[in-house]
C-alpha positions in Angstrom: -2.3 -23.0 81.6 -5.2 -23.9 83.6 -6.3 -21.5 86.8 -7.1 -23.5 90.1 -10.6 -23.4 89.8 -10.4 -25.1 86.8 -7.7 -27.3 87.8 -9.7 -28.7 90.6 -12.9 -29.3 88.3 -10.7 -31.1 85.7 -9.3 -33.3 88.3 -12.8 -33.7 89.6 -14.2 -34.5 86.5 -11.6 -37.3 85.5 -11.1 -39.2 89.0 -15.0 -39.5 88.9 -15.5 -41.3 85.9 -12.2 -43.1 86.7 -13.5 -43.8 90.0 -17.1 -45.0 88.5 -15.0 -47.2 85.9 -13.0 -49.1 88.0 -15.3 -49.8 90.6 -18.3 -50.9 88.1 -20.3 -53.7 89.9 -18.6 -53.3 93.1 -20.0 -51.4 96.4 -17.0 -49.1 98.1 -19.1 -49.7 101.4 -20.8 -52.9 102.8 -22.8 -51.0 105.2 -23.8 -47.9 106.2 -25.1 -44.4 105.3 -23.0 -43.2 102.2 -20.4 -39.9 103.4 -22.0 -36.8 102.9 -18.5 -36.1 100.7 -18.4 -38.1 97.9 -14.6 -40.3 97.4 -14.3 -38.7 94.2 -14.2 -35.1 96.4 -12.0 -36.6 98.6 -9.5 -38.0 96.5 -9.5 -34.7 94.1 -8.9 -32.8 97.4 -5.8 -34.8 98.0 -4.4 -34.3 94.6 -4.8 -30.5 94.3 -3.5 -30.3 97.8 -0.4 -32.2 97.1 0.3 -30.6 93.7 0.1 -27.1 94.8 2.5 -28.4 97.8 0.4 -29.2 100.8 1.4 -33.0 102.0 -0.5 -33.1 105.4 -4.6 -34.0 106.3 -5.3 -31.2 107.9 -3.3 -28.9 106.0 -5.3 -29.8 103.0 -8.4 -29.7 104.8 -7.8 -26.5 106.0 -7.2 -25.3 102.6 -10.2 -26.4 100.9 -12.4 -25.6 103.8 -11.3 -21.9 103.8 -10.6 -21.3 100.1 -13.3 -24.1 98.1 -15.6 -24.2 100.2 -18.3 -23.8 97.7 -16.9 -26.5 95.8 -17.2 -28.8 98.5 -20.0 -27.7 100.5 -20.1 -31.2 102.7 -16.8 -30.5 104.1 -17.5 -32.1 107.3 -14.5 -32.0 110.3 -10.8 -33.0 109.8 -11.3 -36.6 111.4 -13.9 -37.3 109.4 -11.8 -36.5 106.3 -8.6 -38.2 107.3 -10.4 -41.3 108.1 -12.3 -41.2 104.8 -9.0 -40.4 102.6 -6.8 -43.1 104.5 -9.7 -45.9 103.7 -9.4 -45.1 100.0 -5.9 -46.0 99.9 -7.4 -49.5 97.7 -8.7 -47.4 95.2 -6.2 -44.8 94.8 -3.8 -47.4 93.8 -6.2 -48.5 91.3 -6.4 -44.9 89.9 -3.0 -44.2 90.1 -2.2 -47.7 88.1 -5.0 -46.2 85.7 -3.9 -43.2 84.9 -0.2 -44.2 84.6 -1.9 -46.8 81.6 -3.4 -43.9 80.3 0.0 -42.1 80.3 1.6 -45.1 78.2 3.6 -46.1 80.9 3.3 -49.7 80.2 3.8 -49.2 76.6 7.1 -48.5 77.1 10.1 -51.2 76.4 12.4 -49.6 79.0 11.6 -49.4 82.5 14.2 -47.9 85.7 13.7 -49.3 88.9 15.3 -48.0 92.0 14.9 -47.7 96.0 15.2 -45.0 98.9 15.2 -44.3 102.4 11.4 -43.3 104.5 13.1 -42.9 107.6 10.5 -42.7 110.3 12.3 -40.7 113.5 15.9 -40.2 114.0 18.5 -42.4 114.1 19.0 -42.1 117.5 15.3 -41.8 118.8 15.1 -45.6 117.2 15.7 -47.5 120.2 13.3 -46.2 122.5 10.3 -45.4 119.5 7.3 -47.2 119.3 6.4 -45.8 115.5 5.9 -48.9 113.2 6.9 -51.2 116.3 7.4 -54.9 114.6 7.2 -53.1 111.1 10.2 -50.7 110.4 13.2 -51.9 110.9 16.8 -50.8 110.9 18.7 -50.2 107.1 21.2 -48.5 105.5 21.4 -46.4 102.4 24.7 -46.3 100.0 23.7 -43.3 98.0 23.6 -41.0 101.5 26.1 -43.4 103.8 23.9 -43.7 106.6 21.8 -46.2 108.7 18.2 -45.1 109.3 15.7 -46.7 111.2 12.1 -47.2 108.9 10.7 -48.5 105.2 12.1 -48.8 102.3 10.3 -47.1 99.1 10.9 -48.9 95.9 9.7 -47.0 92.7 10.0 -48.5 89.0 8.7 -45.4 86.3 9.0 -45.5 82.5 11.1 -44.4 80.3 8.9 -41.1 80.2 9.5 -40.8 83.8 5.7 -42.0 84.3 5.4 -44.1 87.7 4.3 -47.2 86.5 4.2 -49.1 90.4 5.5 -48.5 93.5 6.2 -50.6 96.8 6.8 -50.3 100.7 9.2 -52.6 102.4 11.0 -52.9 105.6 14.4 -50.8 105.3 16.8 -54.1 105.4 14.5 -55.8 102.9 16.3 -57.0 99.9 15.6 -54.5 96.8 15.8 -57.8 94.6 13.0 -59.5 96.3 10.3 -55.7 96.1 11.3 -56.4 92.1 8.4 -58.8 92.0 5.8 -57.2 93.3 6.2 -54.4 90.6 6.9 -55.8 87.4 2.9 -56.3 86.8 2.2 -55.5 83.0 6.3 -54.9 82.2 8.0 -56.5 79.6 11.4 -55.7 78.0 14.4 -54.4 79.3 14.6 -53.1 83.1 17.1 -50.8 84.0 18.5 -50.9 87.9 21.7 -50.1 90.2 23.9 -52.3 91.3 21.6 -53.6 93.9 19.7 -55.7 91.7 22.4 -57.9 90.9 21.3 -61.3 90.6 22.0 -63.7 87.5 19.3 -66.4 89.4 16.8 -63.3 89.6 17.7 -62.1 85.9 17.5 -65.7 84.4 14.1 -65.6 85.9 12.4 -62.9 84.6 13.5 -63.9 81.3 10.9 -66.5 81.2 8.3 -63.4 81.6 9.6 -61.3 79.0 11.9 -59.2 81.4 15.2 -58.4 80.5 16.9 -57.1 83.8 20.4 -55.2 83.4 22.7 -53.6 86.1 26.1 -52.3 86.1 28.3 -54.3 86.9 30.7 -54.1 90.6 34.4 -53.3 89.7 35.7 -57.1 90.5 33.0 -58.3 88.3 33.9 -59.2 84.6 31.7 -57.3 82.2 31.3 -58.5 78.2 29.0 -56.2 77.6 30.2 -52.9 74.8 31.4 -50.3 77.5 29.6 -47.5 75.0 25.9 -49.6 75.9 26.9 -49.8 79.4 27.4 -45.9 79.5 23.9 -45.2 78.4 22.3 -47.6 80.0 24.4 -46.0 83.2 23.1 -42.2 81.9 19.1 -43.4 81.2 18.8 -44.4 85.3 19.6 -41.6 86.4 16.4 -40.5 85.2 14.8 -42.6 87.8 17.0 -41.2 90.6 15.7 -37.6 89.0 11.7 -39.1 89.8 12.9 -39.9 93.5 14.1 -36.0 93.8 11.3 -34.6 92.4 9.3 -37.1 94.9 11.6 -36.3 97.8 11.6 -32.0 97.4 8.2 -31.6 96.0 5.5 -33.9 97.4 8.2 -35.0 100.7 7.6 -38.3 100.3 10.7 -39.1 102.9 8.9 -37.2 105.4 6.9 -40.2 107.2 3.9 -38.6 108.9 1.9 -41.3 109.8 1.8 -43.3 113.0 0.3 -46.6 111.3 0.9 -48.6 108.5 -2.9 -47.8 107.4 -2.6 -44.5 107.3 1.2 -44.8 105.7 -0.3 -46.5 102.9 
C-alpha cells in the first residue's frame, strides 16, 4: 500500500512519460510563454484529488496548495489552474484511452455498455435555467422513473470493469445512436439493456466484428437458451456496479460546470 507522497510521485511519474508519449512531435501550445506548472502537475493534481475524494477546482487546489505545496512549488492562483486543467480535457482523453489499453481493456472479447442521468439543476428550476441553454435537454430515466432536465452519460467498460470509452449526449438522445462513437478498438460480443434493441443496429456492427446482444422485451420472442440469457443478464450488471462506483465515489451525476468546455 502506497502512502500519499508516494502515490502522488507515481502518478507523476507515469502521466509524464504518458503525456511525453502521446504528444511526441506535437506542441500542446501554438503560442505563448509555457505555464509556470507543467500539464503533467496539473493533470496528476486532478487525479490524486479525485481518488482521495475531492471532485471540485478549487477544492483540489486548495488541497495541494496547503498540503503539497513543495511538490508543486508553481502553484499559481485557482483561475489560473481551472483554466489550465479544463484546456487539457484533449489530452486527458488520450491518457485515459491509454492507460485503459495498458489495463487490457481492449483485449477483452466482452464488453457492457450502458447509460445514466447528469441532471444539471432540478427538475423544476428547468424552465427558467439558462445552464447548457441549446445543449441539455429534457429526458427520462427507467431505472429511477423520473424526467430530468441535462446530458446523458454513456459508459462502455470491459469485462474487468476497466472503462474502455465514454460519451456525453443530450438526455433525450437515443442510447443506440452514442453506441458508435464508443465502439473504437472493440470487437466481439457487447453486452447492453434493453435500450439497445435494434436488429438494423446489430446487423450492422456485425460487419465490424461486433456482436451486440440485449435482453429481450417480454412481447418479444426470444430463441436464444434461457440459461445464456441469464448470464448474459447477471455479467451487465457489472457495468451498472462501474456507474455506482462512478456516481458515490467520484459524483459524476453532480454537474458542476456552467459550460460544455469546462463539462468536458
Amino acid at each position: 500500500m502506497l502512502s500519499i507522497e508516494d502515490f502522488i510521485i507515481e502518478i507523476y511519474c507515469r502521466t509524464d512519460d504518458s503525456l511525453k508519449e502521446i504528444s511526441r512531435g506535437i506542441k500542446l501550445r501554438s503560442r505563448g510563454f509555457p505555464p509556470s506548472l507543467s500539464d503533467s502537475e496539473v493533470i496528476t493534481m486532478e487525479i490524486v484529488g479525485e481518488y482521495i475524494g475531492i471532485d471540485t477546482d478549487k477544492g483540489i487546489w486548495e488541497y495541494f496548495r496547503r498540503h503539497w505545496l513543495h511538490f508543486f512549488p508553481d502553484l499559481g492562483c485557482r483561475t489560473t489552474f481551472a483554466r489550465q486543467a479544463a484546456n487539457l480535457w484533449y489530452w486527458k482523453l488520450k491518457l485515459q484511452r491509454r492507460f485503459a489499453k495498458e489495463c487490457g481493456a481492449f483485449d477483452d472479447n466482452i464488453h457492457l455498455v450502458d447509460g445514466f442521468p447528469l441532471p444539471v439543476c432540478h427538475f423544476k428550476r428547468a424552465y427558467f435555467s439558462r445552464i447548457f441553454k441549446g445543449d441539455a435537454t429534457y429526458g427520462y430515466c427507467a431505472a429511477k422513473d423520473e424526467k430530468y432536465y441535462g446530458f446523458k452519460g454513456h459508459v462502455l467498460i470491459s469485462l474487468s470493469g476497466v472503462i474502455s470509452s465514454f460519451t456525453l449526449t443530450a438526455a433525450n438522445a437515443e442510447e443506440r445512436d452514442a453506441l458508435w462513437e464508443m465502439l473504437c478498438g472493440i470487437r466481439g460480443l457487447v453486452i447492453g439493456d434493453k435500450g439497445y434493441i435494434s436488429d438494423f443496429l446489430h446487423n450492422e456492427l456485425l460487419l465490424y466484428g461486433i456482436d451486440l446482444q440485449t435482453p429481450f422485451r417480454s412481447n418479444m420472442k426470444d430463441d436464444r437458451p434461457p440459461e445464456s440469457v441469464r448470464i448474459m443478464t447477471s455479467v451487465r450488471r457489472e457495468v451498472e456496479t462501474v456507474i455506482g462506483q462512478l456516481c458515490e465515489r467520484f459524483n459524476i451525476e453532480k454537474v458542476r460546470a456552467r459550460d460544455l468546455w469546462h463539462l468536458t
